[in-house]
N, CA, C and O of each residue as an XYZ file, in Angstrom:
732
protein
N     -72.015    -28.780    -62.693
C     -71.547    -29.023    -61.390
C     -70.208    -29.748    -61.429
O     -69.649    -29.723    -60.332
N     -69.529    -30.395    -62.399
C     -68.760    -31.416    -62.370
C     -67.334    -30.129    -63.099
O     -66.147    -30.378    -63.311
N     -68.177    -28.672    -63.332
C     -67.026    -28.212    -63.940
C     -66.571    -27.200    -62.361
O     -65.431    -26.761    -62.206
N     -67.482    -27.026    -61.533
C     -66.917    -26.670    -60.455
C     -66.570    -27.484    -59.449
O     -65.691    -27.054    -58.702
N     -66.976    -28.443    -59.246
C     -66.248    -29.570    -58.604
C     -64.971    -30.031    -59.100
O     -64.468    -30.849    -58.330
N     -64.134    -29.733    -60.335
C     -62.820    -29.950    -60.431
C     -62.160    -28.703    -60.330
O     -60.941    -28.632    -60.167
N     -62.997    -27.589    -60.429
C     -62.125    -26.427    -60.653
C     -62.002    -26.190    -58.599
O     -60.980    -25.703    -58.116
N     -62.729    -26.458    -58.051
C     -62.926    -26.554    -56.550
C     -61.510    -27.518    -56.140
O     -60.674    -27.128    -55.324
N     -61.408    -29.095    -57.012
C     -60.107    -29.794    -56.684
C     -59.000    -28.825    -57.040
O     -58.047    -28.933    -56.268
N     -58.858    -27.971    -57.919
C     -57.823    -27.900    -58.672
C     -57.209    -26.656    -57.277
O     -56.178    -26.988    -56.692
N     -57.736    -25.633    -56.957
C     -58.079    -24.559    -56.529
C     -57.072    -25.354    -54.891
O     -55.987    -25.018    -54.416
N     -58.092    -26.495    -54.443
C     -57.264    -26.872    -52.704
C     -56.137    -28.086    -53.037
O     -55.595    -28.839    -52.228
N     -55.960    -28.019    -54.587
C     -54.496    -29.103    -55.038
C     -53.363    -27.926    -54.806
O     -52.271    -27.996    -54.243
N     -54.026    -26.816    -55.450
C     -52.698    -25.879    -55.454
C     -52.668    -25.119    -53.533
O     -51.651    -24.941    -52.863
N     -53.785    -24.891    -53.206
C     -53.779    -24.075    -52.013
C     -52.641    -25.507    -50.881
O     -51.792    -25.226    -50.035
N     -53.071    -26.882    -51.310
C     -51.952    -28.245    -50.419
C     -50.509    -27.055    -50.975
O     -50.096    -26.155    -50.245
N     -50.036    -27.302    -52.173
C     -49.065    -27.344    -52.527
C     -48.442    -26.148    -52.412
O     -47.246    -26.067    -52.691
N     -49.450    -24.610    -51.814
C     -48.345    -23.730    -51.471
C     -48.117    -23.997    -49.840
O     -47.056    -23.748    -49.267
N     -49.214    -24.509    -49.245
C     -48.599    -25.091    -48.127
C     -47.834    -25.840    -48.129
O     -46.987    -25.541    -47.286
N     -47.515    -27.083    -48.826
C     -46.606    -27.728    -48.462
C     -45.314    -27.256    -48.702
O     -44.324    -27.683    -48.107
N     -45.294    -26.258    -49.687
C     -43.791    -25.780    -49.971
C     -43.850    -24.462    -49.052
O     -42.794    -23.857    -49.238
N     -44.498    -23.916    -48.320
C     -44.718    -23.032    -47.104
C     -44.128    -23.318    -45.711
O     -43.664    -22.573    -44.848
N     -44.383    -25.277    -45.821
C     -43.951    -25.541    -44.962
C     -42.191    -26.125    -44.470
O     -41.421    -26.220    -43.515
N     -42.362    -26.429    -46.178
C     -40.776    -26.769    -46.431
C     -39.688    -26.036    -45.958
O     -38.648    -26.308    -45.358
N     -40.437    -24.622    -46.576
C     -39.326    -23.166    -46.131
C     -39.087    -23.148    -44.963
O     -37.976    -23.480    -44.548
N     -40.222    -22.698    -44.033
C     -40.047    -23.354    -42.735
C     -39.232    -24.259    -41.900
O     -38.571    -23.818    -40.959
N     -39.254    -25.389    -42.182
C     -38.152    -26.507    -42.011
C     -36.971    -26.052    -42.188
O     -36.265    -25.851    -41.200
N     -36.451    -25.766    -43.598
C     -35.351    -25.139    -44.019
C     -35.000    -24.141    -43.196
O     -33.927    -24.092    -42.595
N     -35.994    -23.216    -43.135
C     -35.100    -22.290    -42.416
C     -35.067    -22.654    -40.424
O     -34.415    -22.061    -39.564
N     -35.734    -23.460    -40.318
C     -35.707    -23.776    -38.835
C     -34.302    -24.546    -38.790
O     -33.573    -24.465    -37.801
N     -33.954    -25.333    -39.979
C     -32.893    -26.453    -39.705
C     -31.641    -25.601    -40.089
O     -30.617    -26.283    -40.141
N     -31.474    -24.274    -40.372
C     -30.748    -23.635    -40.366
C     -30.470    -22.553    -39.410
O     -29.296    -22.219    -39.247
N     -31.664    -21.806    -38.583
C     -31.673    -21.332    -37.120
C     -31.041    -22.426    -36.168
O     -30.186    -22.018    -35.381
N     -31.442    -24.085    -36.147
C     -30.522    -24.413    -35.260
C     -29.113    -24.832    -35.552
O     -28.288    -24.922    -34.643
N     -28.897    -25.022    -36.480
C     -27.300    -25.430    -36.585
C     -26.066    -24.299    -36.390
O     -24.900    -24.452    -36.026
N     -27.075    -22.691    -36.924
C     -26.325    -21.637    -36.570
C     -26.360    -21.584    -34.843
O     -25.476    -21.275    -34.044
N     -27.504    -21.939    -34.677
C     -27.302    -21.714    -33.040
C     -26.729    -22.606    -32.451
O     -26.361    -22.347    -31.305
N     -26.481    -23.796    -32.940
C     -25.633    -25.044    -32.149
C     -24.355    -24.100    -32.183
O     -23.825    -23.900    -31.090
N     -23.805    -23.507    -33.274
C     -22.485    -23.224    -33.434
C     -22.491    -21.997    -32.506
O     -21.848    -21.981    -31.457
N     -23.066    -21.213    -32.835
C     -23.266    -19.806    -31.644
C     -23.211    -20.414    -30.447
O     -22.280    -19.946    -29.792
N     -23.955    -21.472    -29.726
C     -24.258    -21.907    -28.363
C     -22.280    -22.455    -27.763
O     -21.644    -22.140    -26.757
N     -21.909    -23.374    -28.997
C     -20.503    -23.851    -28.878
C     -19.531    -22.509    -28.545
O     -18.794    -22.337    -27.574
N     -19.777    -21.662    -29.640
C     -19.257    -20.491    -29.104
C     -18.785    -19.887    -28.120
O     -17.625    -19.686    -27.760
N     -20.341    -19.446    -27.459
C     -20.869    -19.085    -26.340
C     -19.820    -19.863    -25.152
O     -19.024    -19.175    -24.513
N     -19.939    -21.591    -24.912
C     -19.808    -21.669    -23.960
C     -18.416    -21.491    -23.765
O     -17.893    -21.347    -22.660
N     -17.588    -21.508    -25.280
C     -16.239    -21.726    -25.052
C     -15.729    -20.426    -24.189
O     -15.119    -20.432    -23.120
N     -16.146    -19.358    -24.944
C     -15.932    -17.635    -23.810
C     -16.349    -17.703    -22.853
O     -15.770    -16.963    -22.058
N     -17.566    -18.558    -22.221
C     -17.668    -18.581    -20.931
C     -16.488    -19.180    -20.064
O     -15.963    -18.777    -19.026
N     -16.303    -20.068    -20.704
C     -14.886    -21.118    -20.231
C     -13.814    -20.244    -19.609
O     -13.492    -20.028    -18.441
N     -13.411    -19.854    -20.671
C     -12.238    -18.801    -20.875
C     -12.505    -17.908    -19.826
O     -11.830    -17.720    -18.814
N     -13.719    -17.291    -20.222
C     -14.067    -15.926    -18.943
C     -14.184    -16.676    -17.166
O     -14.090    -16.034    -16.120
N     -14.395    -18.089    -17.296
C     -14.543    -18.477    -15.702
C     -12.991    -18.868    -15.219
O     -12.785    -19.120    -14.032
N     -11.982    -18.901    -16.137
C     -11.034    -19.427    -15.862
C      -9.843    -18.363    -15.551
O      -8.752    -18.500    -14.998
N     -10.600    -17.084    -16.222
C      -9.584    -15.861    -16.034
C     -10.315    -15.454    -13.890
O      -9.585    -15.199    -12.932
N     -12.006    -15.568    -13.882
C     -12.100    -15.003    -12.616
C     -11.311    -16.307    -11.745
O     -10.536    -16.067    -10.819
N     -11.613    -17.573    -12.158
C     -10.717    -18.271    -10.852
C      -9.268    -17.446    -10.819
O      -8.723    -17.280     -9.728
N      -8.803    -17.056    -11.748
C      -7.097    -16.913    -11.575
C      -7.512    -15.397    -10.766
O      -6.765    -14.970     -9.886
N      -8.467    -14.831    -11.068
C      -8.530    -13.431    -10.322
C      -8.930    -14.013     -8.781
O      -8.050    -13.586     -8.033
N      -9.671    -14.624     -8.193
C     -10.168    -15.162     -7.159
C      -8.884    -15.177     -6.454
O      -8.396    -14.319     -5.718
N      -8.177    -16.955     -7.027
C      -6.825    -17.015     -6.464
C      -5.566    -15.564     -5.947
O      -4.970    -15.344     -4.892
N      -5.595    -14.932     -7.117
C      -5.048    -14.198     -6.894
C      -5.375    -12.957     -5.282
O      -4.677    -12.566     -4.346
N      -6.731    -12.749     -5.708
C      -6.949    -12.224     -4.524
C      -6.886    -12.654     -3.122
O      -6.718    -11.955     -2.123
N      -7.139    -14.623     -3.271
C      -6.756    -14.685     -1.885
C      -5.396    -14.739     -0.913
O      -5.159    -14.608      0.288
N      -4.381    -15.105     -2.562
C      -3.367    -14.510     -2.406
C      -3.335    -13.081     -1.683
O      -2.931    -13.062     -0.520
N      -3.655    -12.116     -2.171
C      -3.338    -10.654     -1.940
C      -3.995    -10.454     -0.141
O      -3.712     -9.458      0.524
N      -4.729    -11.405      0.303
C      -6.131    -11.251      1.420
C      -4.391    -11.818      2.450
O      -3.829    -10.916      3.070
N      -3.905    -12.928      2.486
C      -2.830    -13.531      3.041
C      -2.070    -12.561      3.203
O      -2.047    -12.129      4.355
N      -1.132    -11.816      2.120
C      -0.444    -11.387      2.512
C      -0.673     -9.969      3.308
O       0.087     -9.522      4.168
N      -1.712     -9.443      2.903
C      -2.220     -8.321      3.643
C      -2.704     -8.647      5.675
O      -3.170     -7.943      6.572
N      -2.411     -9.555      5.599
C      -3.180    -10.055      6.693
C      -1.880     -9.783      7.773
O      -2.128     -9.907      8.972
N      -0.251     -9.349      7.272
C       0.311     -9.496      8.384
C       0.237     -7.866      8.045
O       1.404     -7.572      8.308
N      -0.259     -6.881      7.716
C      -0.124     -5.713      7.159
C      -1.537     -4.789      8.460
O      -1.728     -3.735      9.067
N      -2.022     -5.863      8.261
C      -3.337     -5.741      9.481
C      -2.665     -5.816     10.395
O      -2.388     -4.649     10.670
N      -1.975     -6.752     11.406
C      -1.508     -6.766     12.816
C      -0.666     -5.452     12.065
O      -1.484     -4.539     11.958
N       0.343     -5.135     11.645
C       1.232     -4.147     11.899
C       0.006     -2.674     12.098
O       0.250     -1.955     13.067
N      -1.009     -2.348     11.374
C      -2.090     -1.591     11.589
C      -2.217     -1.183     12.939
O      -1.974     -0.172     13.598
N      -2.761     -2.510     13.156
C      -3.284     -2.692     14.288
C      -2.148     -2.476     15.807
O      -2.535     -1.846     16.792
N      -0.383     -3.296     15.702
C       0.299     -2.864     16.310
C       0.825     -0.884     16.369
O       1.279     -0.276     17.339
N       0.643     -0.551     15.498
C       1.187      1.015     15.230
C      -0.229      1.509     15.916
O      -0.314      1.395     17.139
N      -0.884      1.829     15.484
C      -2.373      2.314     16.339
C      -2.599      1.818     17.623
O      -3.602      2.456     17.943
N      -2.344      1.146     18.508
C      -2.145      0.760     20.262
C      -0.861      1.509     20.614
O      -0.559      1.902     21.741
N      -0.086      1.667     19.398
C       1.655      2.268     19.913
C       2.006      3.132     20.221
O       2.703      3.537     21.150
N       1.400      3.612     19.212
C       1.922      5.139     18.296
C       0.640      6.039     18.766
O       0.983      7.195     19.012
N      -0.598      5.815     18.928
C      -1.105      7.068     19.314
C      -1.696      6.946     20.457
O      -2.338      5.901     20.566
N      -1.709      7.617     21.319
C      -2.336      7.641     23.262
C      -3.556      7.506     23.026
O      -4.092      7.615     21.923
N      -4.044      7.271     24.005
C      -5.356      7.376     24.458
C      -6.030      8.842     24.511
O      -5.477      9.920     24.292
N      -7.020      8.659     24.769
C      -7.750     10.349     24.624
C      -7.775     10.219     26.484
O      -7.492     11.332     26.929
N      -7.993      9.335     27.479
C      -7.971      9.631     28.594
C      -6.728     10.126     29.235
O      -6.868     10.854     30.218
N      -5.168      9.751     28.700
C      -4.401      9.732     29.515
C      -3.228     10.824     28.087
O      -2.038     11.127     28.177
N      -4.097     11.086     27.095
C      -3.216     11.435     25.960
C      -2.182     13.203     26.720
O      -0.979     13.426     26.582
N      -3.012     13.926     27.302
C      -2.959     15.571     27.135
C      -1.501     15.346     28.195
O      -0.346     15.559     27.825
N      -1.899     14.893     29.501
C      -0.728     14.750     30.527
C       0.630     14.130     29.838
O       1.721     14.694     29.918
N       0.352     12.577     28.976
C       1.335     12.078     28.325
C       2.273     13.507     27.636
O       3.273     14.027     28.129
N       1.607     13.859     26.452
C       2.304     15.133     25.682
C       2.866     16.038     26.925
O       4.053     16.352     27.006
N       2.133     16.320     27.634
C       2.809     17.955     28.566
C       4.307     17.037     28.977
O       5.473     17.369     28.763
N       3.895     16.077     29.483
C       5.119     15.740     30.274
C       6.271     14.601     29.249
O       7.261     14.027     29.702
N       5.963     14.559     28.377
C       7.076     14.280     27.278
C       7.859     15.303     26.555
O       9.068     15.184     26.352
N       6.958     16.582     26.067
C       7.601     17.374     25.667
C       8.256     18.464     26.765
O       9.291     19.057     26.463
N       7.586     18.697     28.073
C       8.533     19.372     29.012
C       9.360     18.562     29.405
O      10.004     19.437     29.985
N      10.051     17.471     29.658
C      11.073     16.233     29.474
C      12.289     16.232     28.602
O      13.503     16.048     28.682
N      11.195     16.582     27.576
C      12.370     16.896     26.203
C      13.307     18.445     26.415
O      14.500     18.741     26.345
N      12.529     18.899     26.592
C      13.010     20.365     26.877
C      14.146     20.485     27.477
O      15.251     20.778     27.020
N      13.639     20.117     29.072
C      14.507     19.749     30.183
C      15.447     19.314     30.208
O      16.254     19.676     31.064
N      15.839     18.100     29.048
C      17.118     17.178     28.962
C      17.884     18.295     27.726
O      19.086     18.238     27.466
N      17.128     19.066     27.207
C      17.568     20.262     25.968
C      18.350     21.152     26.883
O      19.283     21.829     26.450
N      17.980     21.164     28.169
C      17.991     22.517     28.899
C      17.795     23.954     28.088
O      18.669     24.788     27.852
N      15.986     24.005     27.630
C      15.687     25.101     27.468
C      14.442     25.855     28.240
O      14.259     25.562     29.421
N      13.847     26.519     27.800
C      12.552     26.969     28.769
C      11.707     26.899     27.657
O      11.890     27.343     26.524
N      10.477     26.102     28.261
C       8.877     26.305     27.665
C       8.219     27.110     28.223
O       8.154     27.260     29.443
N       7.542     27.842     27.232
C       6.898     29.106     27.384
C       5.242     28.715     28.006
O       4.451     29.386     28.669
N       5.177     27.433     27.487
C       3.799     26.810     27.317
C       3.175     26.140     26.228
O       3.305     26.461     25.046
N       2.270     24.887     26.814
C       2.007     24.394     25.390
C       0.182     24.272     25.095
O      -0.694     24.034     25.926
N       0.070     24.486     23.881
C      -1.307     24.838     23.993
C      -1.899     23.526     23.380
O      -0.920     22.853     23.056
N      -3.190     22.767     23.030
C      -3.430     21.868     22.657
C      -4.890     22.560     21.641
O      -5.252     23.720     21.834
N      -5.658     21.577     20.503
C      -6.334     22.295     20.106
C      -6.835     20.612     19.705
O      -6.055     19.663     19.791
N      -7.912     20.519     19.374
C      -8.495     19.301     19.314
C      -9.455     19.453     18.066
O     -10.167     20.451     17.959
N      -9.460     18.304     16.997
C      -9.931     18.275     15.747
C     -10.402     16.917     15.520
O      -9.419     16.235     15.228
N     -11.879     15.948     15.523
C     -12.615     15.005     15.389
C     -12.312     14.528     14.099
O     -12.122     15.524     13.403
N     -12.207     13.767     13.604
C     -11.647     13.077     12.347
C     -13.059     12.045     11.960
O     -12.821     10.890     12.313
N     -13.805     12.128     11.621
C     -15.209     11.248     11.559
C     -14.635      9.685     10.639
O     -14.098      9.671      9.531
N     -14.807      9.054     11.102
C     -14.471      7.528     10.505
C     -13.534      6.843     10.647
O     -13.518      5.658     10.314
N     -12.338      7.606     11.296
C     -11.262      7.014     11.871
C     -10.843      6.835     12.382
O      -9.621      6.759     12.258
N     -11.752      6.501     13.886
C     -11.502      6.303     15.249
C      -9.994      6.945     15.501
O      -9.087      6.179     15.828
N      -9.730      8.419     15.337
C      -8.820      8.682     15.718
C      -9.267     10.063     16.251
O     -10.415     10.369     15.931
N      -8.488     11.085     17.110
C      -8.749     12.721     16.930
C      -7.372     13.515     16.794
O      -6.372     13.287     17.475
N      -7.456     14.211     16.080
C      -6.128     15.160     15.943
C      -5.933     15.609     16.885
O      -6.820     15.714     17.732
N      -4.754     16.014     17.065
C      -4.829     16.833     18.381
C      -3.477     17.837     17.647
O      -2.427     17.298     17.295
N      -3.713     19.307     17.504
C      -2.714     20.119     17.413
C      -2.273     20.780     18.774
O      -2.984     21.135     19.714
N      -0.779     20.856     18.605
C      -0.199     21.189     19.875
C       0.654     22.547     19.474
O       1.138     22.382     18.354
N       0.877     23.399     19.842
C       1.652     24.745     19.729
C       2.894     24.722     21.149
O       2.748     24.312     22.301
N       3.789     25.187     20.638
C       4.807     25.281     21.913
C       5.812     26.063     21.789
O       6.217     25.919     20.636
N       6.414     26.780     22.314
C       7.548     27.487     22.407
C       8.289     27.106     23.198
O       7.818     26.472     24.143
N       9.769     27.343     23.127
C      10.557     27.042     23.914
C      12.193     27.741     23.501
O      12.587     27.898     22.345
N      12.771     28.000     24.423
C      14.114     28.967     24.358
C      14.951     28.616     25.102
O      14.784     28.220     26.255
N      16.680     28.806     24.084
C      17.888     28.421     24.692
C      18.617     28.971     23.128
O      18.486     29.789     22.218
N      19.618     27.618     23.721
C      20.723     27.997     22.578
C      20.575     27.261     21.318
O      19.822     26.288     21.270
N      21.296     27.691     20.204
C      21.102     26.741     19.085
C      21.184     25.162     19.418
O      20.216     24.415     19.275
N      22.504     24.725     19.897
C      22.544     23.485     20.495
C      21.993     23.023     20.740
O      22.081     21.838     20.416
N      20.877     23.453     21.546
C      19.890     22.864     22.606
C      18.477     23.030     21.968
O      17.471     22.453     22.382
N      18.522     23.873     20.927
C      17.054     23.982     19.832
C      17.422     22.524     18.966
O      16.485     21.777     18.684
N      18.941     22.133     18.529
C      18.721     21.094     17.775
C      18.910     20.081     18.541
O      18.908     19.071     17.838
N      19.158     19.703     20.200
C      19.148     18.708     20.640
C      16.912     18.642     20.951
O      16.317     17.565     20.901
N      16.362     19.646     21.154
C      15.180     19.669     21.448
C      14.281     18.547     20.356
O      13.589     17.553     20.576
N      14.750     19.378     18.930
C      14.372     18.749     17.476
C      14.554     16.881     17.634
O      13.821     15.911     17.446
N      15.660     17.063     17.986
C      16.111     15.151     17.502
C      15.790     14.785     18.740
O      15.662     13.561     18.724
N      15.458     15.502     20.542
C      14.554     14.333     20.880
C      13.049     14.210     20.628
O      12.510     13.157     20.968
N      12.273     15.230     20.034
C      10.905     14.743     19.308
C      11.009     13.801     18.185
O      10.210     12.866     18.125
N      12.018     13.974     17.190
C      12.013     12.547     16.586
C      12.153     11.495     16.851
O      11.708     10.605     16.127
N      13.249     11.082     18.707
C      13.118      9.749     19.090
C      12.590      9.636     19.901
O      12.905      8.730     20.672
N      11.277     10.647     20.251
C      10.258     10.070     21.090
C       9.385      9.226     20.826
O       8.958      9.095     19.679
N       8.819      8.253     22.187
C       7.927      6.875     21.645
C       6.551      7.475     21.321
O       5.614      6.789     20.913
N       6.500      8.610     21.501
C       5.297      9.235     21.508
C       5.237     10.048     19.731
O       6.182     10.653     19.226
N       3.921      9.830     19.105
C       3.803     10.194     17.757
C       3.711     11.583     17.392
O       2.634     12.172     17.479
N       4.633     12.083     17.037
C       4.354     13.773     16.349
C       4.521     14.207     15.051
O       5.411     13.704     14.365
N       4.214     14.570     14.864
C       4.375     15.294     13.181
C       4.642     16.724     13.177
O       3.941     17.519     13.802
N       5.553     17.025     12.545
C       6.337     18.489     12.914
C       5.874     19.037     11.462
O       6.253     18.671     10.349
N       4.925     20.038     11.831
C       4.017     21.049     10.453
C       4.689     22.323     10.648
O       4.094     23.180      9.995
N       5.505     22.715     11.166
C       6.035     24.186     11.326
C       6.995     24.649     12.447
O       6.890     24.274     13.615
N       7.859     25.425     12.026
C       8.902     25.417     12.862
C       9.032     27.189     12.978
O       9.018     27.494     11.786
N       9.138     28.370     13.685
C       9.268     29.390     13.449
C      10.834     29.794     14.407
O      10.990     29.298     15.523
N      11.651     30.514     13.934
C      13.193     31.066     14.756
C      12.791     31.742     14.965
O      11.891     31.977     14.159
N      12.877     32.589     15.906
C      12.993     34.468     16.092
C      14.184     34.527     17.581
O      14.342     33.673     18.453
N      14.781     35.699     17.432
C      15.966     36.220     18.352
C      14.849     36.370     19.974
O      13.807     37.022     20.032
N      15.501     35.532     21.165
C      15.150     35.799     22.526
C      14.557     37.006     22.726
O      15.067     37.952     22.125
N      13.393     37.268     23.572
C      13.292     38.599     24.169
C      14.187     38.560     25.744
O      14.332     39.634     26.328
N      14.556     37.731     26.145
C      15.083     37.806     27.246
C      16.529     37.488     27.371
O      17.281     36.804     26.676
N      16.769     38.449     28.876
C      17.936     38.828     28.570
C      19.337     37.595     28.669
O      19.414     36.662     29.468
N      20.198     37.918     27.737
C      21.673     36.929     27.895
C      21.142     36.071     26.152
O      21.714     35.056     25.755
N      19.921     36.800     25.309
C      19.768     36.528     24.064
C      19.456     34.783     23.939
O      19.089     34.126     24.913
N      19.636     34.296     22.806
C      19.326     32.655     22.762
C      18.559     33.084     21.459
O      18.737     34.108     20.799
N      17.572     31.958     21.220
C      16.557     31.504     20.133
C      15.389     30.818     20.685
O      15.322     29.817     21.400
N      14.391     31.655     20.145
C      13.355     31.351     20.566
C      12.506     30.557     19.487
O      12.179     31.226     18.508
N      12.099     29.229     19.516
C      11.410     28.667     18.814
C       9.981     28.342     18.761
O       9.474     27.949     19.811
N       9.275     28.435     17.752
C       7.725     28.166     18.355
C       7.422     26.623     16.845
O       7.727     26.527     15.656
N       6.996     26.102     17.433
C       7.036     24.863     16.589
C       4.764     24.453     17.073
O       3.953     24.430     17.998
N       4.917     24.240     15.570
C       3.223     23.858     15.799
C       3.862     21.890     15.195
O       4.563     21.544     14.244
N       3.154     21.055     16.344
C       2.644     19.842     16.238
C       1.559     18.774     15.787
O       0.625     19.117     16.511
N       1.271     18.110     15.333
C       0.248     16.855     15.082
C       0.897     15.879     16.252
O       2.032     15.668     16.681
N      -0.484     15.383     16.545
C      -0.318     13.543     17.170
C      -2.052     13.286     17.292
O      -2.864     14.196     17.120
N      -2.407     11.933     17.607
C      -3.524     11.868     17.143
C      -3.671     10.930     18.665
O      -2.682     10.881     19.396
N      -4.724     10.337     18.997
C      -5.655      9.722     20.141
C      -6.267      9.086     19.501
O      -6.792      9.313     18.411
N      -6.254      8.203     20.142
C      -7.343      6.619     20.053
C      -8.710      6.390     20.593
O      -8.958      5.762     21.622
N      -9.717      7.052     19.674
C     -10.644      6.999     20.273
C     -11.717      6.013     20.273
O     -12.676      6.144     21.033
């Protein structure tokens, strides 16, 4: 009994001693997970640093960009009350600006047709206009330059010449328009 009772010590002397050097490793390698991670964590926060200091300068910057855009808004906002009519009072405005124009051209309008196109999201509506009108060259290019200094908004998409059918000859022009309404 006394030869298994030491061989029993000998057996949980060695089973201590791979634990204790089981546990050593352990340690070791724990006291080396944190010092790498102290340094990783230092790391870490320094790029955070860096990265919070680039969005403040982006922040700033943008509220910069929010300011100056802000007088870019009233001008928006002034050109759209200006520049395009109303949808209640828009159709009469056009007839009687562009027969106006004509008139001071001294030519004849044949008629003007209107054609209407919904624009979804931009509180606006197209409005295409068709028109003809006849005289002399003179008076085709005095017609031209008063639609460009009218207060009223047009956009000139097409211009067609052809020789008068009526008599004493001239130029007959048919011009297709844009202008838009405030809806």
């Amino acid at each position: 009994m006394n030869m298994t009772w030491t061989v029993w010590k000998k057996t949980i002397a060695i089973a201590l001693a791979v634990l204790f050097a089981a546990d050593l490793a352990l340690v070791y390698q724990l006291w080396q997970s944190s010092r790498e991670g102290a340094a990783a964590l230092s790391a870490q926060r320094d790029r955070l640093k860096t990265q919070a200091a680039l969005l403040k300068g982006d922040v700033t910057r943008g509220e910069r960009i929010r300011q100056d855009l802000s007088g870019e808004g009233r001008e928006y906002d002034t050109f759209y009350h200006t520049a395009f009519l109303s949808a209640d009072s828009g159709y009469s405005t056009i007839e009687d600006d562009l027969g106006s124009i004509a008139a001071k051209a001294n030519l004849r309008s044949s008629g003007i047709s209107f054609k209407q196109k919904e624009l979804k999201g931009r509180d606006v509506t197209e409005i295409d206009i068709s028109d003809t009108v006849e005289g002399d060259y003179p008076a085709i290019i005095q017609f031209i330059n008063g639609l460009e200094r009218s207060k009223n908004f047009y956009l000139l998409s097409n211009l067609r010449l052809q020789s008068a059918t009526t008599p004493g000859g001239g130029i007959r022009l048919q011009l297709d328009l844009q202008t838009y309404f405030r809806t």
